[in-house]
C-alpha positions in Angstrom: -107.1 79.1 58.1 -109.4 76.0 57.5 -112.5 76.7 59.8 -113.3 72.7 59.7 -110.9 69.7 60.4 -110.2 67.6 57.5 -111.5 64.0 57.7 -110.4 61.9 55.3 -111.2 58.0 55.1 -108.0 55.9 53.6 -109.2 52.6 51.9 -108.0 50.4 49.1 -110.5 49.8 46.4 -108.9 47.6 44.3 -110.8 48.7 40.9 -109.0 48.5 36.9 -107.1 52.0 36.4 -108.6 51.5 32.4 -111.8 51.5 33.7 -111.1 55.0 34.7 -108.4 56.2 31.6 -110.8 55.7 28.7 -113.1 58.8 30.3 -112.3 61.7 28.9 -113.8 64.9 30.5 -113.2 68.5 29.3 -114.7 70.1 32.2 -114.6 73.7 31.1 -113.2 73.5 27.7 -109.8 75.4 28.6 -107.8 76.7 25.2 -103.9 75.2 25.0 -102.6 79.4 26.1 -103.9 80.7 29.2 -104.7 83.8 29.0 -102.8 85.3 31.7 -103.8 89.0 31.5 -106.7 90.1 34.7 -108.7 92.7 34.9 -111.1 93.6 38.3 -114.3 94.9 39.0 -114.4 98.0 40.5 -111.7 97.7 42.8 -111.7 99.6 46.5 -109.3 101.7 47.1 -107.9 100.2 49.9 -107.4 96.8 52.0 -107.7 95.6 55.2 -105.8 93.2 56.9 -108.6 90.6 56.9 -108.9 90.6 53.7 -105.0 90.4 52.9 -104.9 87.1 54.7 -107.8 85.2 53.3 -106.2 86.9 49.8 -103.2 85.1 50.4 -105.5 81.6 52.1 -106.9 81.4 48.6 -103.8 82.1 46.5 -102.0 78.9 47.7 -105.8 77.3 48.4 -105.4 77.3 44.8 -102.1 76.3 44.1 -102.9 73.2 46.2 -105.5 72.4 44.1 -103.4 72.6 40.7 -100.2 71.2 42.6 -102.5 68.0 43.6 -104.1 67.8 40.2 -101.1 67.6 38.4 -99.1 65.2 40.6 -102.3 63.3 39.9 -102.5 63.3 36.3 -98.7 62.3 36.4 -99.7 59.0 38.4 -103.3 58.4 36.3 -103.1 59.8 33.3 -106.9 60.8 33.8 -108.0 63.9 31.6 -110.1 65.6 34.5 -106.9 66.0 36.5 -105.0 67.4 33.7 -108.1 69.7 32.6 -108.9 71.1 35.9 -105.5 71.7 37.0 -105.0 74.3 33.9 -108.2 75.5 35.5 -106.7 75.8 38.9 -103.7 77.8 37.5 -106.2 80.7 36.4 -107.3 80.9 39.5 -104.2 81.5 41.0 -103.8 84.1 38.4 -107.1 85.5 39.2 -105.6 85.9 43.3 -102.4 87.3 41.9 -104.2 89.8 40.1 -105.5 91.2 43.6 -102.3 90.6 45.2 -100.4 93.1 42.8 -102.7 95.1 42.5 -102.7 96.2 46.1 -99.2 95.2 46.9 -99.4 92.3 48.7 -96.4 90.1 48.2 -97.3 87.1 46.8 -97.0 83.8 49.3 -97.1 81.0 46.5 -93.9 79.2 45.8 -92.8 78.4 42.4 -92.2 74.7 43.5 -94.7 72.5 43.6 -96.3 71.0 47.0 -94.3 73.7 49.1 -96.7 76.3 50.7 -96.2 78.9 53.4 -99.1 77.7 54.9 -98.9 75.4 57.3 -102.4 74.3 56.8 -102.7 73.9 53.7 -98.9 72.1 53.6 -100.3 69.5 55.9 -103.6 69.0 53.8 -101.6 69.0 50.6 -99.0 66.3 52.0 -102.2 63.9 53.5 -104.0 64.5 49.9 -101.4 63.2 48.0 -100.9 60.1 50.2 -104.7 58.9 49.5 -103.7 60.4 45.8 -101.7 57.4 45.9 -104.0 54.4 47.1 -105.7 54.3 44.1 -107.5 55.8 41.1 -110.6 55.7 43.1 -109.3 57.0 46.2 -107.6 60.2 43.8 -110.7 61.3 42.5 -112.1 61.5 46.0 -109.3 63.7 46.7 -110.9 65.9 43.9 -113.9 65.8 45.2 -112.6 66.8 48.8 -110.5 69.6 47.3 -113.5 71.7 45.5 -115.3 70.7 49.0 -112.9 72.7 50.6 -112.7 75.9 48.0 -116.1 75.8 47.7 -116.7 75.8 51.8 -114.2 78.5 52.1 -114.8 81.3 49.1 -117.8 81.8 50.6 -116.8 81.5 53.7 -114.6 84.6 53.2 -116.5 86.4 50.8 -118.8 87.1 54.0 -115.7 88.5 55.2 -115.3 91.5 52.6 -117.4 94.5 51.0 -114.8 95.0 48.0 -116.8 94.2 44.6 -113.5 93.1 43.1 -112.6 90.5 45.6 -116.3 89.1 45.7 -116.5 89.2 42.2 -113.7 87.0 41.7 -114.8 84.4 44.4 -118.1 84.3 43.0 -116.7 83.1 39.5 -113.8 80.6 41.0 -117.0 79.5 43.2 -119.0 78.9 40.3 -116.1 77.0 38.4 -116.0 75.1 41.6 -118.9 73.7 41.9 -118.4 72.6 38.1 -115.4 70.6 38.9 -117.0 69.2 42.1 -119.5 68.0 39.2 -117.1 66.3 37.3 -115.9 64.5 40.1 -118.7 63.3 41.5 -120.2 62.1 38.2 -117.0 60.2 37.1 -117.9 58.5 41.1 -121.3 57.5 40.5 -120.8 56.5 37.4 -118.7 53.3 38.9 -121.0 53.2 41.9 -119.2 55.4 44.6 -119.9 58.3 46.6 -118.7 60.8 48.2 -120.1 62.4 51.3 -119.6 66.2 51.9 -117.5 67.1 54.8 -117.0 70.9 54.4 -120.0 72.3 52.7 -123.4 71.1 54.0 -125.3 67.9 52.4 -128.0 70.1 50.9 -125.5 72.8 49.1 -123.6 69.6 47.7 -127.3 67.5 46.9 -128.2 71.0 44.9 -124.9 71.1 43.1 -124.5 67.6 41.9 -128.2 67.6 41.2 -128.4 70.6 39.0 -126.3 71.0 35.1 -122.7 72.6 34.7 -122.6 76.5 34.9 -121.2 79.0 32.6 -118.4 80.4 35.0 -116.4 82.8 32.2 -112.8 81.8 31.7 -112.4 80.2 34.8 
């Protein structure tokens, strides 16, 4: 249910993978237990189909993002992958909390880079081929991933009235735009960029541009 086309530039930048290792980013400070318990805000007592499917979009949106991230920190070794994939997996537990809630079975599989999506299957499979290029070319995968969540939670919180499910996008939003941060600033740092190609260039200019949020847990 991607509303753009992904376009994603393969090239080999043949930079020194220690040049990268000896960062060390803690993003948003994530304890060794997750908590996994959720509560929600103010709830509606009922859902409508809409919102079912872009409930289950962004419960394996996530999963993509942790699934890349760790597949990712296997090949690099890079603490941002590590850190923001255990920030990943709350948000899928923040989804799951609205799936069971109202019943909805739960479309994420426990194995990892397997989605129901067809989508989000096909973006996870061409991610982890530029994964593999190169340290550079991975963290411009993480860059392209938070593009993406942040492009489509508030894409689809236009599409629903209920307080709980707008409440939770607004916070894995806001803990989005602090990973797209990261990214972008471990870039830069080595002279690269990386130009938006979900979310428009003043959104990203404004979030690069401004300092780390306080998102809650997430």
């Amino acid at each position: 249910m991607l509303t753009k086309n992904t376009l994603i530039i393969f090239t080999t930048l043949f930079l020194s993978v220690l040049l990268w290792t000896s960062c060390d980013d803690s993003t948003d400070n994530l304890p060794e237990v997750i908590n996994q318990n959720c509560t929600l805000d103010n709830p509606s007592a009922t859902i409508n189909p809409t919102e079912i499917n872009l409930l289950k979009h962004m419960r394996e949106e996530e999963k993509l993002a942790r699934d890349v991230y760790t597949k990712l920190y296997e090949l690099y070794g890079l603490n941002v992958f590590h850190n923001i994939s255990r920030s990943e997996q709350r948000h899928m537990d923040d989804i799951l909390c609205l799936l069971e809630f109202y019943g909805i079975e739960d479309p994420a599989s426990e194995s990892q880079g397997i989605f129901e999506n067809t989508t989000l299957q096909n973006l996870y499979d061409t991610l982890i081929i530029q994964g593999n290029i190169s340290l550079t070319e991975a963290l411009k995968v993480g860059a392209t991933i938070e593009d993406v969540d942040i492009y489509d939670l508030m894409e689809f919180s236009e599409d629903t009235t209920n307080p709980a499910i707008i409440s939770i996008f607004d916070g894995l939003t806001c803990s989005s735009r602090n990973h797209m941060r990261s990214f972008i600033s471990q870039l830069t740092t080595n002279g690269l960029t990386y130009t938006p190609q979900f979310i428009d260039e003043t959104l990203f200019n404004e979030i690069i541009n401004s300092n780390k949020e306080q998102c809650g847990a997430n």
